[in-house]
N, C-alpha and C positions, 0 to 999 in steps of 0.2 A: 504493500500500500504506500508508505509512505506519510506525503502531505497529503491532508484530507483535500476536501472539492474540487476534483478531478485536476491535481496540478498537471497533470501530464498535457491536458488539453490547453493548456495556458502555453506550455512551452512548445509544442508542435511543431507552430509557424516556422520557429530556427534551428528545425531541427534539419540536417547534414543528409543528404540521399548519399552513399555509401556504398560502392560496389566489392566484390567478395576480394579485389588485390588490395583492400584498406587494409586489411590486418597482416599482408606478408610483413615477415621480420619483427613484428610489434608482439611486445610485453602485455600482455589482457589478464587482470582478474577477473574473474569466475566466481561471484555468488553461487555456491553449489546448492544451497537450500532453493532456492529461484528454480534454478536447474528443475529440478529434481521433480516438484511441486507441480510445475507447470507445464512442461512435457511428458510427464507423466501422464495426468491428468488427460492432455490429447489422446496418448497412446490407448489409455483405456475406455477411452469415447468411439475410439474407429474398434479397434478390437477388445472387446470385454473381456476376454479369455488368456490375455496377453501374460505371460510370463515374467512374475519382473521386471515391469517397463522401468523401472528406475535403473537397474543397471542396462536394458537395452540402448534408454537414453543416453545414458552416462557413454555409454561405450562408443555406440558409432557418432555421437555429437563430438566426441573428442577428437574421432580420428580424422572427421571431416574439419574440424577447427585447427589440429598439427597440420595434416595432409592437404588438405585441397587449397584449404583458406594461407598457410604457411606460418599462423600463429604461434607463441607461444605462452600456454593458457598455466594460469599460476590457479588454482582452486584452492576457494576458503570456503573455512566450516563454519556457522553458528556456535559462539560460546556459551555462558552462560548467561539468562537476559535479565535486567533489570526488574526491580520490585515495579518501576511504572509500567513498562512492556507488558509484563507479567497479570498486571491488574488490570491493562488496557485489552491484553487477548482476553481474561476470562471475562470483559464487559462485554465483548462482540460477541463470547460465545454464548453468552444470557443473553442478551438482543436478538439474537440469531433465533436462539427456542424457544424466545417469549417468555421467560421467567422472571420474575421482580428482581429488578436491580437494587434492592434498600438494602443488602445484607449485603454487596460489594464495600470496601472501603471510602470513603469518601476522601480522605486526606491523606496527605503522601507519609505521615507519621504512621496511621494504621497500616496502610499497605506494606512499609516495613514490619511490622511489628507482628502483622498476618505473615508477612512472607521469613520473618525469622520461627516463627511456630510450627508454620506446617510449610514445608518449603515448598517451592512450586515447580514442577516437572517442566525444562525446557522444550522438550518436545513428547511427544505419545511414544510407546514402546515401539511400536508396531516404525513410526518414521526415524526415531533412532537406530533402530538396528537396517532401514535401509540407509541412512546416511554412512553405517560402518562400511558396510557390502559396496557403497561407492568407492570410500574412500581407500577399500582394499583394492577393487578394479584399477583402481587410479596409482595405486602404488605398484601395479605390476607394469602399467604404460609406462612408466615412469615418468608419471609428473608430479611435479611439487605441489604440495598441500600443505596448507596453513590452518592452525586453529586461532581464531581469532577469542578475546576476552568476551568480548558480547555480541554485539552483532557483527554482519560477514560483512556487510554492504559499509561500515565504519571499516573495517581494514582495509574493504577493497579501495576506500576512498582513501584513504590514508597514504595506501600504497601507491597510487594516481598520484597524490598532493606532493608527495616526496619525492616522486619520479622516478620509483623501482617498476613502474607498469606503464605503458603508454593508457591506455583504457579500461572501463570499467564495463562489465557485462551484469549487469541488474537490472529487474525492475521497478524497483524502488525508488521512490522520486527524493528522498531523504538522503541520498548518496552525495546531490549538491550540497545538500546542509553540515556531511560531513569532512567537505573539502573538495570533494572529486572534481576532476577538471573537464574530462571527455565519458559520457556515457552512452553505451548502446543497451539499451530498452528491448528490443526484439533482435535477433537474430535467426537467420534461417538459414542453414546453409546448401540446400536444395531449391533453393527457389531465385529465380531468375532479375526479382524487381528486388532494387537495391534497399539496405538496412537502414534504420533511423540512426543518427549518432546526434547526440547533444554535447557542445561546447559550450565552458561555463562561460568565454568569450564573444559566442556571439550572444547570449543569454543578456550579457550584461551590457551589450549594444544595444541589442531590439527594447528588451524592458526596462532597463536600468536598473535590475536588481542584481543586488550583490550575494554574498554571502552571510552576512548578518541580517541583513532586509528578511532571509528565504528563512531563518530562521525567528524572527519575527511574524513572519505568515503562521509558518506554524503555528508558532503560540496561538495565536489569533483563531483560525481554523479547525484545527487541530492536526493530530499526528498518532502514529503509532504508540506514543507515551501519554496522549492526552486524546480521547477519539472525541470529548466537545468541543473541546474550545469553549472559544466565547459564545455565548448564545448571538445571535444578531449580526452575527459576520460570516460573511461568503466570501470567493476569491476574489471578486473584480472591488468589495468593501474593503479587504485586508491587501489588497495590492494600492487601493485608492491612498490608503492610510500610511502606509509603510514607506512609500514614496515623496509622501513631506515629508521626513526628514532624510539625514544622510546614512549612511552606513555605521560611523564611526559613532552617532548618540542615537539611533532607533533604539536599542538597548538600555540606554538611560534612561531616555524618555518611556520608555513603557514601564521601569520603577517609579518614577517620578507620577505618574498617570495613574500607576497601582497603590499609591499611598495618597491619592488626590489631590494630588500637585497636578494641574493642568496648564501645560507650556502657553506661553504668554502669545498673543496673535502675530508679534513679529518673528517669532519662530517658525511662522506657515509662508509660503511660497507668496499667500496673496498680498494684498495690500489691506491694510486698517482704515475702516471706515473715516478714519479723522483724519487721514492723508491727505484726500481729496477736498478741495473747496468748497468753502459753504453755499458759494453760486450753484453750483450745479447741485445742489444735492433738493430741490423746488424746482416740480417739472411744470413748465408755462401752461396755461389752459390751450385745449384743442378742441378744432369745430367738432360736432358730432355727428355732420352730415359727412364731411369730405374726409377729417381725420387730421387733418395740416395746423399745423401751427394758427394761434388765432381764435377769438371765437366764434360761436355763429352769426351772431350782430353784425359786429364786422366784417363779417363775410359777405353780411347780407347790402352792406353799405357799398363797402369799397370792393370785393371780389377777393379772390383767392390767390395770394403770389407763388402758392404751389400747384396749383388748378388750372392759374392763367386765363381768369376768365374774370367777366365784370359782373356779374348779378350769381346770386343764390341759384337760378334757377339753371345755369348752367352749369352750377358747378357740381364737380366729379361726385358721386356717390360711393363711399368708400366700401370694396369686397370683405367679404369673408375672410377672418383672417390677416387683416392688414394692422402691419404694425409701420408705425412712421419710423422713418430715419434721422429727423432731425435733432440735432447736438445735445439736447434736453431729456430726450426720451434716451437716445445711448446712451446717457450717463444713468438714468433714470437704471435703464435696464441692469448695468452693469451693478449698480448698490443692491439689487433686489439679489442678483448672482450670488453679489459678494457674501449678504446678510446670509442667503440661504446656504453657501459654503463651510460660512462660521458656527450658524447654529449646527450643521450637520457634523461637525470637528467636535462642537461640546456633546453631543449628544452619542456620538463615539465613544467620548472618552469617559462619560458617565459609565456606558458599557463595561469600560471596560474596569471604572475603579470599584463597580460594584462585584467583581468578582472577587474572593479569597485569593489572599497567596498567588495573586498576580506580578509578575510574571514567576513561572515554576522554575528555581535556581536549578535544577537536577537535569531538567531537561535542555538551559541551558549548556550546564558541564558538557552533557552528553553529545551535543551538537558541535560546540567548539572544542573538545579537548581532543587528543592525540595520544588516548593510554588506551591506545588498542594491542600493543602488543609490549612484548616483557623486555623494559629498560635494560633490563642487567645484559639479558643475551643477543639486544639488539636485532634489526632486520634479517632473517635468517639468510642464506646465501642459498640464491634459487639454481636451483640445477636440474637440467632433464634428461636422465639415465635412458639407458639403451631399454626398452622393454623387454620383461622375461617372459618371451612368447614360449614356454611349454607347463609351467606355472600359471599362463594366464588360458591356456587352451585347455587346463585340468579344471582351472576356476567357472570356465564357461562351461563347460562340458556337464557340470554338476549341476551347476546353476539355471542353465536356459535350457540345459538337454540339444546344446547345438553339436553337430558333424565337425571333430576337429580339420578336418578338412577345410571344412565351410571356415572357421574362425580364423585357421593360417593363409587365406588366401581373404580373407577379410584386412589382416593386416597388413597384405602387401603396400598398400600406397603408403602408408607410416615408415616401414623396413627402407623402401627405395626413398623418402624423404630425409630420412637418419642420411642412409649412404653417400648421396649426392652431395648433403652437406657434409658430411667427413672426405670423400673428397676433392671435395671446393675447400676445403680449409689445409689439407695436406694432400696433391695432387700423387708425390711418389709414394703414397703407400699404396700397397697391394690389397686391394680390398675386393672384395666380390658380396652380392647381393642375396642377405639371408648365405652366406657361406655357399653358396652353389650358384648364382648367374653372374654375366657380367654383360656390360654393356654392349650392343651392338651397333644398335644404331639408332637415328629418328626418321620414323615415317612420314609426319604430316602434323601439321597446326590442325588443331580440334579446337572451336568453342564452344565450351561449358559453364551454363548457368552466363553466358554472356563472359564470358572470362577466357583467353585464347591458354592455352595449354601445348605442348610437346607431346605428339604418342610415339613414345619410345620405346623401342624391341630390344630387348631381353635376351639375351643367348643364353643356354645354361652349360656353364663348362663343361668340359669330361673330365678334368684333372680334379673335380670339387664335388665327383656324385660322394664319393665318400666323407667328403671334410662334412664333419658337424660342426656348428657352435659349441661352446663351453656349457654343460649342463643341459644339454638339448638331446630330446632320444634321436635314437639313429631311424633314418630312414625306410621302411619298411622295404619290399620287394613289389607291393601294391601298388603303394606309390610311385615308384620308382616307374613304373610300368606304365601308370598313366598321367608318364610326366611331371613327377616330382612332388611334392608334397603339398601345391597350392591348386592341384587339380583337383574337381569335380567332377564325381565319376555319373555321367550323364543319364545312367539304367538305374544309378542308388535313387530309389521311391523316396527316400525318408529325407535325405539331402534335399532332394529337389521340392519337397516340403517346407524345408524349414526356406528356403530361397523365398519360395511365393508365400510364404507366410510372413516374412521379413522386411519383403518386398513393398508391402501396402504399406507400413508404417512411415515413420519420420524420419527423413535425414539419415536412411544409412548412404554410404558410398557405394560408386560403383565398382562392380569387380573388377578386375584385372584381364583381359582376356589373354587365354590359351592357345597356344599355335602350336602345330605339330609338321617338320618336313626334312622327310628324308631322314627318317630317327632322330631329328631335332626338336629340343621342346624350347618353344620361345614364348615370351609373356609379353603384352603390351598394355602399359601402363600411361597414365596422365601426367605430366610433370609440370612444373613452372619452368617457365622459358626461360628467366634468370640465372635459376638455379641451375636448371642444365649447360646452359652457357659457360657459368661460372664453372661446374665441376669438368667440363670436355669439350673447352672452346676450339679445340681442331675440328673435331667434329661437329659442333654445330656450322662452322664457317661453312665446312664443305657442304653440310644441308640446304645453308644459306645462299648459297653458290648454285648447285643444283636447284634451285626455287627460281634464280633470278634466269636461267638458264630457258626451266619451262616455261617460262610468262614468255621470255623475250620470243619463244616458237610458237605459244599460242597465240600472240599478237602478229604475230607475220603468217598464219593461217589464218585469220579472220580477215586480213588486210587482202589475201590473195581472194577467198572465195567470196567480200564485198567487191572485188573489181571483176570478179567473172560473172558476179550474178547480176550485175548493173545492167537496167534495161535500155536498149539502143533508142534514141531519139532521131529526131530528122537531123540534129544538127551536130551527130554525133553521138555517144557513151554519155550515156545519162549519168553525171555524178552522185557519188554515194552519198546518201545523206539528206538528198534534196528529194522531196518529194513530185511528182508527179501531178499537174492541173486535171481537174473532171476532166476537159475537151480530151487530151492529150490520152490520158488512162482509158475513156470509154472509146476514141478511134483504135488504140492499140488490141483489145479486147475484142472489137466487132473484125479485127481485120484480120487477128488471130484466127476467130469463130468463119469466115468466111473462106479462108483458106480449107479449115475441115471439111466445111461442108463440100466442095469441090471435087472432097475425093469419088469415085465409084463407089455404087452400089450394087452387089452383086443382084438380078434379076429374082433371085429365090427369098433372100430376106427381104428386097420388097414386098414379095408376092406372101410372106410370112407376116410382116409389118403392115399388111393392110393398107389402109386408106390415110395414114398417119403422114405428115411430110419430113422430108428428111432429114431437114433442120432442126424438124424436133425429136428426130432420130439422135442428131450428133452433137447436138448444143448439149456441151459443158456444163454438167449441172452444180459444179463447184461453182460458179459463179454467182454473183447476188441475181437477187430475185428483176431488179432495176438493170441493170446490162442483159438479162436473156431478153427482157419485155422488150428493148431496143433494136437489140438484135433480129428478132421476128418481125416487129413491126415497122420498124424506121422503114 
């Protein structure tokens, strides 16, 4: 949730369209409670039946966020949550069933006092124990995982604000409140139409709110620590409010305002009625026929110097709705504005001094402070290990009941994204792909999801059918037979099951395709153009060479057969390009169709053809309906 009345809608407008190369290279925290909740969730709306969508989520979202995206996703957990948190979910969860709220806490003293008694379970059994089961998955991929003190969405943003992460992945609109700089709110990584990302810099262009202002809304609004607020205030009320002042005393001012101290009128953007001159503040009399300046009398005497005319009886009738412009009534207007801005300021601020314990200190700490994670041991050093794909293929295996097959050839686009980057970072080491392929070659530019990609082939050594990895079983003779261990064997029922069962859900990746030739088993995978650039710029040149090679012969075949197909004119080779006039087009056609007809007709298919002429024997019926009608009757 977040900030209460609907902040996401407020910030929309600036929000960032985002295509799937935004995150190569880039550092992204992972709210993995977010994660988990909400993909989930979809997974068991399409299929009910579904097996542990929280780790199906977890698993193919990650590989599609390492692998296709080129991310590197830091995942944090939920800590322990605050006594306000804590009292604010079991409000929603009594709202939610209809229960009387008078036996909640009312004050931030009891709600400690309730939550040192009987303490309050951070999450149900049942989401605990999936958040382990993630965060085991997640240690076999090897990504780094963070426990955060209390909430994720406060580390993730901490981690943004310090600059250990380029971006934040949450939904939580309270991320800015806790420093975050860049959020992405929805991601998809299957889908073609580009991601939202919010910057707190253009935030603070479009609206002019800051970081203290957003926590101020809160207060006002409410939030996940406070789900009323103020009674009487909505977002376009608490953004009106929060905007007189600045950044640096919003804060002040709403102690000063919670103890009924209400800031003095030169404190507001407008002006004080006692600025203005005492002339203008006595608006002249106006006719009540025409509206102008003047009274009726005088109107009726001398005419109307806004009318333009000399007797009453000509003069203008004023519409519906007509308000004068002259110098009296603008000012007129403007005092009525001003009054009504000021009283609408006191009447705020009553609001707001009649609440208790206005503004809540706690909830401020919470927003501005930075003990999200443990001083002593500092920012942990984020690293992401090689994954332990035969630990992670026993984990699945148990867990989803998938086809270790199905899961090794799942992980291929992760394995060849590890490699590529080791070596683009150390080109002379001798490395081969999963301990048995090496590269071949690149076939062709593929776009996916609107994103151009490498499909690059795979060879699989002969000197590597036997090398294993370190701690990995040995290759079967199964395998071996149907092409190595990331085949699919195309008659297994149960495999081909779990595929189209797989299939319909969310965001897995795609497989890898299979080649076989001449007892060669070859794999052609997706890559980023960069990245394979970077790790075997010989070869991508020569790719890139051969490209420019076929363009140049498919443009000198197009050039040849538009000069041969150019139709002859009187005055020559009709130029390519230039189209043809009606007169020119319909003689060429009728002179065509006249020629045919010309030819013999043998005496028997006449005598077979009847009574019918022959023209309408021979006439071209590919031709529109308007050129045969000419052709018969001109």
């Amino acid at each position: 949730m977040g900030v209460g009345g609907s902040f996401w809608d407020l910030l929309k407008p600036y929000a960032r369209h985002e295509g799937a190369g935004y995150l190569r290279g880039r550092r992204v925290a992972v709210d993995l409670s977010y994660w988990i909740v909400s993909h989930s969730t979809a997974i068991r709306a399409r299929s009910p039946r579904a097996r542990k969508p929280h780790l199906r989520t977890t698993f193919f979202r990650t590989l599609s966020l390492f692998a296709k995206m080129g991310a590197f996703p830091v995942f944090v957990v939920d800590g322990e949550p605050s006594p306000l948190k804590s009292q604010a979910r079991a409000a929603r969860f009594f709202r939610g069933s209809g229960m009387d709220l008078a036996a909640l806490p009312s004050t931030e003293a009891e709600a400690e006092s309730s939550a040192s008694a009987a303490p309050v379970k951070a999450r149900n059994a049942a989401f605990t124990r999936s958040v382990e089961e993630c965060v085991e998955l997640l240690e076999y991929l090897g990504m780094p995982v963070l426990w955060a003190k209390g909430e994720a969405e406060a580390l993730c943003a901490q981690l943004n604000n310090e600059g250990h992460v380029d971006a934040c992945i949450t939904a939580d609109s309270d991320a800015f409140l806790f420093g975050a700089k860049t959020v992405i709110k929805v991601l998809k990584s299957n889908c073609k139409e580009p991601f939202e990302c919010y910057n707190i810099a253009d935030i603070e262009a479009g609206l002019g709110l800051k970081r203290k202002q957003m926590v101020a809304m809160a207060l006002l609004i409410g939030s996940d620590h406070d789900l009323q607020g103020v009674p009487g205030f909505g977002l376009e009320t608490a953004l009106r409010f929060v905007k007189l002042f600045d950044e640096d005393e919003i804060l002040e001012k709403l102690h000063e305002i919670g103890r009924g101290v209400y800031p003095f009128p030169e404190g507001f953007d407008s002006p004080h009625i006692d600025d203005l001159p005492s002339s203008s503040t006595k608006r002249s009399p106006h006719c009540s026929h025409c509206g102008h300046p003047g009274s009726k009398k005088n109107h009726s005497k001398v005419g109307c110097n806004y009318c333009l005319v000399d007797a009453l009886e000509n003069c203008v009738e004023k519409p519906a709705g007509f308000k004068c412009e002259c110098p009296s009534c603008d000012k007129a207007r403007e005092i009525k504005e001003q009054k009504k801005h000021e009283n609408w300021q006191i009447k705020v601020c009553k609001r707001i001094a009649a609440e208790t314990n206005f503004p809540n200190e706690e909830i401020i700490k919470l927003y501005l402070g930075d003990n999200n994670l443990d001083k002593e041991k500092g920012v942990p050093l984020l690293i992401w290990n090689k994954p332990d794909v035969e630990a992670l293929v026993d984990f699945l295996t148990y867990s989803q009941n998938w086809e270790p097959s199905y899961i090794r050839q799942t992980m291929l686009p992760m394995l060849s994204t590890i490699y590529l980057r080791e070596v683009a970072s150390s080109p002379s080491t001798p490395l081969l792909l999963y301990d048995q392929y090496e590269f071949d070659s690149i076939q062709r530019i593929k776009i996916r999801y609107g994103h151009p990609y490498y499909l690059v082939k795979w060879r699989r050594g002969t000197a590597s059918i036997n090398s294993n990895m370190s701690g990995k079983k040995p290759v079967t003779e199964e395998e071996t037979s149907s092409g190595g261990i990331v085949v699919l064997d195309e008659d297994d029922e149960e495999v081909d099951a779990v595929v189209c069962e797989s299939a319909e859900l969310l965001d897995e990746p795609d497989i890898p395709q299979v080649l076989s030739d001449d007892g060669c088993c070859f794999l052609l995978t997706d890559e980023d153009i960069q990245l394979v650039s970077a790790a075997f710029p010989k070869e991508t040149a020569r790719f890139q060479e051969e490209q420019r090679l076929k363009e140049a012969k498919s443009r000198s075949r197009k050039s040849k057969s538009s000069a041969n197909s150019s139709l002859e004119t009187p005055n020559g080779p009709r130029p390519s390009g230039v189209q043809l006039s009606i007169k020119d087009f319909y003689r060429l056609k009728k002179g065509l169709n006249i020629e045919s007809d010309r030819k013999p007709v043998r005496e028997g298919q006449a005598a077979k053809d009847g009574s019918r002429k022959a023209s309408d024997r021979d006439l071209n019926k590919s031709l529109p309906k308007s050129v045969r009608r000419r052709i018969l009757f001109d």
